[in-house]
C-alpha positions in Angstrom: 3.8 161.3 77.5 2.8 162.1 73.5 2.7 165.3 71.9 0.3 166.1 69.6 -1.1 163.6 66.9 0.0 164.0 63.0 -1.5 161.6 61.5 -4.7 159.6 61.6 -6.2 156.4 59.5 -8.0 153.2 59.9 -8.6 153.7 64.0 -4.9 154.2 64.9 -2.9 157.7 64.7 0.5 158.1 64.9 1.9 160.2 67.6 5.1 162.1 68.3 6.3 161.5 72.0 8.3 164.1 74.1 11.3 162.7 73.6 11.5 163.0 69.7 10.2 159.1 68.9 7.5 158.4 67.0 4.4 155.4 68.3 1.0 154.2 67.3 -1.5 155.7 69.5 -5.4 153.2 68.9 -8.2 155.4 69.2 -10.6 152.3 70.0 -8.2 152.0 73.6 -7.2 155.1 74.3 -3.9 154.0 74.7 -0.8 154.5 72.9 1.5 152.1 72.4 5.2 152.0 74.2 4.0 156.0 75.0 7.4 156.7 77.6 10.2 155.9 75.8 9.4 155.2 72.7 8.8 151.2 70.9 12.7 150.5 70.3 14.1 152.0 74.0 11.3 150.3 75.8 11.3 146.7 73.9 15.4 147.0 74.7 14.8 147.9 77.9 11.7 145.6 78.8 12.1 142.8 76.8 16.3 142.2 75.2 18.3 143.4 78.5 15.9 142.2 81.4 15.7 139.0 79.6 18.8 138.6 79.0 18.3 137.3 75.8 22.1 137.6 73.9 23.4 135.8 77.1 20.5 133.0 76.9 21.4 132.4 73.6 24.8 132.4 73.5 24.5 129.3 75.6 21.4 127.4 73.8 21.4 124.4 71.7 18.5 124.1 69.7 15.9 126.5 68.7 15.0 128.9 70.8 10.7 129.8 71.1 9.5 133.4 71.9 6.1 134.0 72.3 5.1 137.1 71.2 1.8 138.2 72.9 0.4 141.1 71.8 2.0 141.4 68.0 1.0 145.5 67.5 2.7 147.2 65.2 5.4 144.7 65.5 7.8 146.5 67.5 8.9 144.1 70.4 9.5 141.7 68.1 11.5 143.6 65.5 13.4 145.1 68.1 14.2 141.3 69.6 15.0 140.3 65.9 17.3 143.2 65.4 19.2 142.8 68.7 19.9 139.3 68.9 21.1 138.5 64.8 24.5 138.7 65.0 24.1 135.7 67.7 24.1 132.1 65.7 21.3 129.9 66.4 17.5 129.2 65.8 14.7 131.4 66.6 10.8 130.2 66.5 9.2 133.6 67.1 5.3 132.8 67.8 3.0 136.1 67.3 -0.3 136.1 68.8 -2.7 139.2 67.9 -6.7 139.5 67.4 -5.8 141.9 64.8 -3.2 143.1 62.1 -4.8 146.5 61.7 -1.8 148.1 63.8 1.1 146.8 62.0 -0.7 147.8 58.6 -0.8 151.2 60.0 2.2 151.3 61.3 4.1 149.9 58.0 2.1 152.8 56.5 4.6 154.9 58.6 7.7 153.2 58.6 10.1 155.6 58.1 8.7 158.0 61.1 8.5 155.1 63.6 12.2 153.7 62.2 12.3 150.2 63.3 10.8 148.5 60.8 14.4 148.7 58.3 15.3 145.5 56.3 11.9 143.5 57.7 9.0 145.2 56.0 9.2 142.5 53.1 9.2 139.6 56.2 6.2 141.3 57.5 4.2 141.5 54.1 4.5 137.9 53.8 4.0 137.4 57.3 0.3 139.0 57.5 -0.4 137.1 54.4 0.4 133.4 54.9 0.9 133.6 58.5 4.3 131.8 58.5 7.5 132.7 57.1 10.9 131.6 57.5 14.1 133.6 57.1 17.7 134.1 57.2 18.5 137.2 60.2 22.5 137.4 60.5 23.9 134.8 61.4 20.6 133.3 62.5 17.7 131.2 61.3 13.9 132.8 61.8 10.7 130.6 62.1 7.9 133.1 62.8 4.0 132.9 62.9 1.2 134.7 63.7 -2.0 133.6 65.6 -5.1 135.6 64.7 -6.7 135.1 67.8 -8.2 135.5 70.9 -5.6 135.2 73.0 -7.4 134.4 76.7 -9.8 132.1 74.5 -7.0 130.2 72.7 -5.4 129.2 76.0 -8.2 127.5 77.5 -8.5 125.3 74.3 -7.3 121.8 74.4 -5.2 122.3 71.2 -3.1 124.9 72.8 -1.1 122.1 74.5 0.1 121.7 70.6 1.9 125.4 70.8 5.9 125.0 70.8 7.0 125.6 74.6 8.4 128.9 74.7 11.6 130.2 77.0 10.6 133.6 76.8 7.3 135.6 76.4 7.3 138.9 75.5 3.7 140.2 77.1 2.4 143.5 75.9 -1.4 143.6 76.3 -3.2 146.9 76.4 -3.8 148.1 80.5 -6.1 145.8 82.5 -8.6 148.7 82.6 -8.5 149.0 78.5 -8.1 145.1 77.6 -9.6 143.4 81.5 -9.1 139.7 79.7 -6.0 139.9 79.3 -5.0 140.2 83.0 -7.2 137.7 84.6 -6.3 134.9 87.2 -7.6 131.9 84.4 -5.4 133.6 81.6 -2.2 133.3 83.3 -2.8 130.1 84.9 -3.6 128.1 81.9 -0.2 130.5 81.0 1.4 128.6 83.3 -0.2 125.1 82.1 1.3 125.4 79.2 5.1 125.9 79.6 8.0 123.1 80.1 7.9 122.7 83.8 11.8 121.0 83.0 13.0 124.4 81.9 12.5 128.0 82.6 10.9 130.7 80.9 10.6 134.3 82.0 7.7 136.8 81.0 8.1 140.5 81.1 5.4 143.1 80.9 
C-alpha cells in the first residue's frame, strides 16, 4: 500500500509507501510501480534470489543475456546490476519499454527512490543513444533499450535477430491496466524465441 503522494510531474508522481520506501506511481494506469515492498526489496526478492542469478553466473561461460521487459523507472534492472557486480563475467542486459517518460521522472527523484547511485551517468547515455557499454565491478555491461511495442515486436520476423536470453525479468502493468501484455499470442511467440538447447526462467 502507498501513503500519500508528494510529488507530481509529467504524468507520474512519486509516492511514499508504508514501509518508508519511496516508488513511481503513473497516473495514466493507475498503478504504482513495485507498491508492496518497495522497487529494491521486490526486484531482490522477485527477480535476483528466485532467479538465482549470482549462482547462475558463477557457473557461466560467456555472456550472459537478460531481457528486461518493462524498463520503468529502471529499477529491476539497476537492482540486477547492483547485485550481481562483484561476480566476473559478461552481462547483455536488453531493455524493452514503449516509453522513457518514467525513468526521466524517476531520475528527477533519485535521491528519494535511492537506487539509482553510481548509474545515473549510464542511464543518460542510455536514453540517448540507446546502447551503452560499461565497466560494473568486476563485470562487463552491454545494455540496450528497445523503444517499442513490446507484443507487436514479438510477432515481427526480425525479432528472431534478438540475443537469446537466459533470464527475463517481466514487469508489465496488471492485465486489467496493460491487457496486451498478458495475452496467449504474446507469450507464445515468447516462447518462439528462446534457445530451446538451454533454459531460461521468467519471473513476474
Amino acid at each position: 500500500m502507498e501513503s500519500v503522494a508528494i510529488r507530481l510531474s509529467a504524468g507520474y508522481k512519486l509516492v511514499k509507501l508504508v514501509n518508508g520506501a519511496y516508488s513511481v506511481h503513473s497516473l495514466a494506469h493507475g498503478e504504482t510501480f513495485h507498491p508492496v515492498i518497495g522497487p529494491v526489496a521486490e526486484a531482490e526478492a522477485l527477480y535476483v534470489h528466485q532467479l538465482q542469478l549470482c549462482e547462475r553466473l558463477k557457473h557461466h561461460a560467456g555472456k550472459f543475456v537478460v531481457w528486461d521487459v518493462g524498463l520503468g523507472a529502471a529499477a529491476n534492472a539497476l537492482t540486477v546490476l547492483r547485485a550481481i557486480r562483484g561476480l566476473p563475467g559478461a552481462i547483455r542486459l536488453i531493455s524493452f519499454d514503449h516509453t522513457i517518460a518514467a525513468l526521466e521522472f524517476a531520475l528527477q527523484h533519485a535521491a528519494e527512490l535511492g537506487y539509482f547511485g553510481g548509474y545515473e551517468m549510464h542511464l543518460q547515455q542510455l536514453m540517448n543513444g540507446r546502447q551503452i557499454a560499461f565497466t560494473n565491478g568486476s563485470q562487463t555491461v552491454e545494455w540496450e533499450l528497445h523503444l517499442t511495442d513490446f507484443p507487436s515486436l514479438l510477432a515481427q520476423p526480425e525479432a528472431r535477430n534478438l540475443p537469446k536470453p537466459h533470464a527475463i525479468l517481466f514487469d508489465a502493468f496488471s492485465p486489467a491496466k496493460n491487457p496486451t501484455m498478458w495475452t496467449l499470442p504474446l507469450f507464445a511467440n515468447l516462447y518462439r524465441l528462446l534457445d530451446p538447447r538451454r533454459p531460461c526462467a521468467l519471473p513476474t
